[in-house]
C-alpha positions as CSV (number, residue, x, y, z in Angstrom):
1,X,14.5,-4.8,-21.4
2,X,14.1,-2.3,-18.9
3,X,17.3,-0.9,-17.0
4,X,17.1,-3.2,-13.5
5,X,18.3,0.3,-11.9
6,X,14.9,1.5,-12.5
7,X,12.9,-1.0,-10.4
8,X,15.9,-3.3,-8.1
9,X,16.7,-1.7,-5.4
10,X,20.4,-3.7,-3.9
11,X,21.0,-2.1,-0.7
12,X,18.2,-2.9,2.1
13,X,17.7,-6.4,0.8
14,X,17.9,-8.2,3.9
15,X,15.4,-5.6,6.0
16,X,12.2,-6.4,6.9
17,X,9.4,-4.8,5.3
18,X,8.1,-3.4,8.4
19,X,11.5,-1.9,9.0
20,X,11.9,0.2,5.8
21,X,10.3,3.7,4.4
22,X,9.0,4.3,0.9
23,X,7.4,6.8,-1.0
24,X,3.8,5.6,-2.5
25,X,1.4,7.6,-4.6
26,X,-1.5,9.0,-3.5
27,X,-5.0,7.8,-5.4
28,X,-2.4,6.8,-8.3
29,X,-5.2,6.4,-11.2
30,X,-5.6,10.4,-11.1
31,X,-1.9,11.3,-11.7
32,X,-0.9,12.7,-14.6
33,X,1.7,9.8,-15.0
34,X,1.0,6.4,-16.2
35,X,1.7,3.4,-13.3
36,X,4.7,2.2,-14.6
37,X,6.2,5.5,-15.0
38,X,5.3,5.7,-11.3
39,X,6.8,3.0,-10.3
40,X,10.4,4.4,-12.1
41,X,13.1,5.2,-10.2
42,X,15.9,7.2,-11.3
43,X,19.2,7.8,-8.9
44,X,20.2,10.8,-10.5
45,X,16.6,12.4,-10.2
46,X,15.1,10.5,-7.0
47,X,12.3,13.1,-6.5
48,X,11.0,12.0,-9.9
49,X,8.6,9.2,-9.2
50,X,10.2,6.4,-7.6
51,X,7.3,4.8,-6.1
52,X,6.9,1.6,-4.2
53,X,3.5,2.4,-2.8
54,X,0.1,2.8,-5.5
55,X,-3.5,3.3,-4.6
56,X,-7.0,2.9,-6.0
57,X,-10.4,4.1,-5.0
58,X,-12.8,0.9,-5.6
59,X,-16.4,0.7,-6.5
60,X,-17.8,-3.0,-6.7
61,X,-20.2,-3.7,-9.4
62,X,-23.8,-4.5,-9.1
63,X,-23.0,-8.6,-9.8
64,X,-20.1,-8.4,-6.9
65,X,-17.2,-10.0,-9.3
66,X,-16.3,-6.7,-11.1
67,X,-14.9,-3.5,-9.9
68,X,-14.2,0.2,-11.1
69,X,-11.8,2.5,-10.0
70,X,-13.0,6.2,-9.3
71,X,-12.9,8.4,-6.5
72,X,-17.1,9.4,-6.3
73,X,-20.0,7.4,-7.4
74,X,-20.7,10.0,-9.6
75,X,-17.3,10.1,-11.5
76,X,-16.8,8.1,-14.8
77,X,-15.9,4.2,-14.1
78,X,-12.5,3.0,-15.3
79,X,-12.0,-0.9,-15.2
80,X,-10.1,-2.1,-12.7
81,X,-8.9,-4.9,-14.8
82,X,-7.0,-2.4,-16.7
83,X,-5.0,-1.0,-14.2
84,X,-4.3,-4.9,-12.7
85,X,-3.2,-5.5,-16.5
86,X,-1.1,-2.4,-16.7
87,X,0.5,-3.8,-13.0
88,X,0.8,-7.6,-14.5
89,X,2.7,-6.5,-17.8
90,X,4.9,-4.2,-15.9
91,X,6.2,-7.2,-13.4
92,X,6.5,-9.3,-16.2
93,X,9.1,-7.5,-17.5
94,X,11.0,-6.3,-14.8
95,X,12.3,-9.7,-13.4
96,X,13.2,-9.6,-9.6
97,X,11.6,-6.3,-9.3
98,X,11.0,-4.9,-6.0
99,X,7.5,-5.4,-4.0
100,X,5.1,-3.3,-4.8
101,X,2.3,-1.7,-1.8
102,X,-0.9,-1.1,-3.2
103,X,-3.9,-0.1,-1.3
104,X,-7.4,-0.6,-2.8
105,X,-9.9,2.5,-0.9
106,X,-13.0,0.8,-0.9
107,X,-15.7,3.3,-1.9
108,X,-18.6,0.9,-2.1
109,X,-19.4,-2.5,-1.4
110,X,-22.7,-3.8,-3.0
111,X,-21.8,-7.8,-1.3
112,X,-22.6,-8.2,2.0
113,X,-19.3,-9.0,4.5
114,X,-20.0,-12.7,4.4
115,X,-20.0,-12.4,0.5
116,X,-17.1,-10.1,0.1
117,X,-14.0,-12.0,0.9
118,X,-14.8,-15.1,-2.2
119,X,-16.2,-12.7,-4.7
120,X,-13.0,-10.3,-4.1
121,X,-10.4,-13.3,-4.3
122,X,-12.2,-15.0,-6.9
123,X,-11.8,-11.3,-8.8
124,X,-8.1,-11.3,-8.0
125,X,-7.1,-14.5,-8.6
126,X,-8.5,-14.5,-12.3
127,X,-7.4,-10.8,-13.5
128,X,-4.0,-10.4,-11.6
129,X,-3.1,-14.1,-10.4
130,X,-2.8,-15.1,-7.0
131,X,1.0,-16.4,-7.2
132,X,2.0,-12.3,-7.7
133,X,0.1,-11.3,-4.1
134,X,1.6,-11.9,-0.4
135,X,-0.6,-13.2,1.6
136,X,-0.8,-12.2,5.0
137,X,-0.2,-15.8,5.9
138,X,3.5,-14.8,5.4
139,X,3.6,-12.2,8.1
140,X,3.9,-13.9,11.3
141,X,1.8,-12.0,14.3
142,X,2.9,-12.6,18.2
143,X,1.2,-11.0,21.0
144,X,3.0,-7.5,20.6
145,X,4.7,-7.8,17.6
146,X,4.9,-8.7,13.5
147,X,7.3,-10.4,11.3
148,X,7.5,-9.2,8.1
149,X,9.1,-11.1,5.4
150,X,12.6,-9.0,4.3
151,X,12.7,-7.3,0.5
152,X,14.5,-10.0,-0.8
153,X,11.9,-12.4,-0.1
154,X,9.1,-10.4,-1.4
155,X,10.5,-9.5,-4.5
156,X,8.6,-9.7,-8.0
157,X,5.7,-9.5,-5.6
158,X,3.0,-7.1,-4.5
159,X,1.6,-6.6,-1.4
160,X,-2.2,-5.9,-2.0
161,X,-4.3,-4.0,1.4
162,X,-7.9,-3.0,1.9
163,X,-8.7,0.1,2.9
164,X,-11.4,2.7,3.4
165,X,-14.2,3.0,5.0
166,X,-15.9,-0.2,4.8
167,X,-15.3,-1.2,8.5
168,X,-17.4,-4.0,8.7
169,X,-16.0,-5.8,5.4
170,X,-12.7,-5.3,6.4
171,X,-12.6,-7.0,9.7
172,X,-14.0,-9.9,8.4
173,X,-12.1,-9.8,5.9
174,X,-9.0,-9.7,7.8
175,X,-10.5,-12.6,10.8
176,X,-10.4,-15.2,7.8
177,X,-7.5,-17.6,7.2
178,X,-5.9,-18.0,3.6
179,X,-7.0,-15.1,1.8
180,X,-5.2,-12.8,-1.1
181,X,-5.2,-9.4,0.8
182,X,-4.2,-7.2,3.9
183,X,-6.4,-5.4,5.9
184,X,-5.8,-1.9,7.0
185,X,-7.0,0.0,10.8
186,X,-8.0,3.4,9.8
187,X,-6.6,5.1,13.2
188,X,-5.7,9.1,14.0
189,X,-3.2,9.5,17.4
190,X,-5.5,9.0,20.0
191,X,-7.6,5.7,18.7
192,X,-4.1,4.0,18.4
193,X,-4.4,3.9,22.2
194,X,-7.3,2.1,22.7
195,X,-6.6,-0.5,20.1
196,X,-6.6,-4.2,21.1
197,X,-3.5,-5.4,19.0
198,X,-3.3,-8.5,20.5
199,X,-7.4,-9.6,19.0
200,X,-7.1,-8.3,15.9
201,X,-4.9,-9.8,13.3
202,X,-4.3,-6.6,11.5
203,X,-1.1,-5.8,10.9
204,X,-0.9,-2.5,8.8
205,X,-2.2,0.6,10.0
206,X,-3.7,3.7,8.0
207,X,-3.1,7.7,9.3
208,X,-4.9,10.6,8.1
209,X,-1.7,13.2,7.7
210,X,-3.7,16.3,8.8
211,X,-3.9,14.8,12.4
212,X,0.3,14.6,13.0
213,X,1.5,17.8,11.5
214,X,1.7,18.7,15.7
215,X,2.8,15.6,16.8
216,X,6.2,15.5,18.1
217,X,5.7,11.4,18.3
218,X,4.7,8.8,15.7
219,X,2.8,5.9,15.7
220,X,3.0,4.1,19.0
221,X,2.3,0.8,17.0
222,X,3.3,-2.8,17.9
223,X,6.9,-3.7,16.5
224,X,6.9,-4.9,13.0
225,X,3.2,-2.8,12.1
226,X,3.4,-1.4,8.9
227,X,1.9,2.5,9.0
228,X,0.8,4.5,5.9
229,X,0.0,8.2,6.3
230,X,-1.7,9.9,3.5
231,X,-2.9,13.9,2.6
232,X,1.3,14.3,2.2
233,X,0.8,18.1,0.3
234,X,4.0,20.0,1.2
235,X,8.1,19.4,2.1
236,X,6.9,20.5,5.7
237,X,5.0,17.4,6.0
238,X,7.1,15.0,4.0
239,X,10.1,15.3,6.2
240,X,7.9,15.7,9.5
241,X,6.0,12.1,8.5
242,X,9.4,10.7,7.4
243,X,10.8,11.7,10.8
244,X,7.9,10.3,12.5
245,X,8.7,7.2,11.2
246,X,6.0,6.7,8.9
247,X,6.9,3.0,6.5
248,X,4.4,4.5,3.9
249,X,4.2,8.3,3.2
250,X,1.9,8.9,0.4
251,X,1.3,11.9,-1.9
252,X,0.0,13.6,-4.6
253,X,3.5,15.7,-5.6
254,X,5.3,13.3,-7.4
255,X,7.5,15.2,-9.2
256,X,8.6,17.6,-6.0
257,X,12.5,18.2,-5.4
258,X,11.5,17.5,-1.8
259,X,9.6,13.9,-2.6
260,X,12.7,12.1,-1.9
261,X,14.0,9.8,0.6
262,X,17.0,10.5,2.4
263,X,18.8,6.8,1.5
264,X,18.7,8.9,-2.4
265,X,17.2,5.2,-3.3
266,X,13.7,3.7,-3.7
267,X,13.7,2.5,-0.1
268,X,15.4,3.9,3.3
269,X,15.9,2.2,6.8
270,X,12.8,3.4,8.6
């Protein structure tokens, strides 16, 4: 059985999701380290992994119920069922385990956006199970703010979110009731502005990192949004994201002295 100190964090159980920071991998299928020695952490090297975020660039098949992870169409498919096997297998034996982010970049779509909410679900449910996904039925949305569920809650659970450039099939996605996955904006600093928070029932946000290395201000997001930023390259950037207040900061470096939270634990108050 694996050490609990590798994959339970104690402290910050009572926090809200919304209200924490984490460290999350940055298109996770191309590191050099397998997922669940991603997801490791390790007290006395926290700069070593320790991820509570994953990602994976998606490509639906021509039949719409399977899907391949690569970054270009042109790159070699991997099965997507692999990696969800490789995420099942790991929670199974790591009871109580913390929750788990992962974003799933959609690349390319062949359904249409009235097709592509069933056929995704229908995927997920079968190859990963939809008991192990929070739905976004748990997060309660007010005009002007979220309630996130707190880590205790959600452990032994993962927290699945579209994102990518498929616009369309992501607000539709997101505008039906009951279904398996998040929905992501993709905004830079000055489209957060004109956002209607209050229409949309979106409740995480996605930043491009090359568009805040000047900001002196993060996010100016509703309370309780949860906000990734990716393109995380050097320490510079990691502590100016992480002092932005960014809940997600992702990254390729995964094994930098400076990929580290400040808390020296697998989560930190945001």
């Amino acid at each position: 059985m694996p050490d609990p100190k590798e994959y339970q964090t104690p402290s910050l159980a009572q926090s809200s999701f919304a209200a924490v920071q984490l460290k999350g991998s940055h298109n996770s299928y191309e590191r050099h380290a397998r997922l669940d020695t991603q997801l490791r952490f390790d007290a006395s090297d926290p700069w070593s992994y320790g991820c509570r975020a994953l990602e994976f660039d998606l490509h639906q098949g021509a039949g719409g119920f399977e899907w391949c992870v690569k970054h270009d169409a042109e790159d070699d498919d991997a099965d997507m069922c692999d990696h969800l096997g490789a995420l099942r297998d790991w929670s199974d034996a790591r009871p109580g385990h913390d929750v788990i982010f992962v974003g799933l970049d959609l690349k390319d779509v062949t359904s249409t956006p009235d097709e592509f909410p069933d056929e995704l679900d229908a995927f997920l449910a079968r190859e990963f199970g939809a008991g192990r996904l929070v739905p976004p039925s748990e997060v309660h949305k007010q005009p002007g703010v979220a309630f996130w569920p707190s880590l205790e809650t959600l452990r032994r659970r993962f927290i699945f979110c579209l994102s990518g450039g498929k616009k369309a099939h992501k607000e539709h996605y997101a505008g039906q009731p009951d279904r398996l996955c998040f929905s992501d904006w993709e905004m830079g600093p000055a489209s957060q502005h004109s956002a209607d928070w209050a229409a949309d029932p979106r409740v995480v946000v996605n930043f491009n990192g090359g568009h805040w290395m000047n900001a002196s201000v993060g996010p100016q997001t509703p309370p309780g949004y949860v906000t990734r930023v990716w393109g995380t390259e050097t320490e510079a950037q990691w502590g100016h994201f992480l002092g932005l207040g960014f809940n997600i900061v992702s990254t390729d470096h995964l094994r930098s002295r400076w990929a580290r939270l400040s808390s020296g634990a697998a989560f930190s108050p945001r």
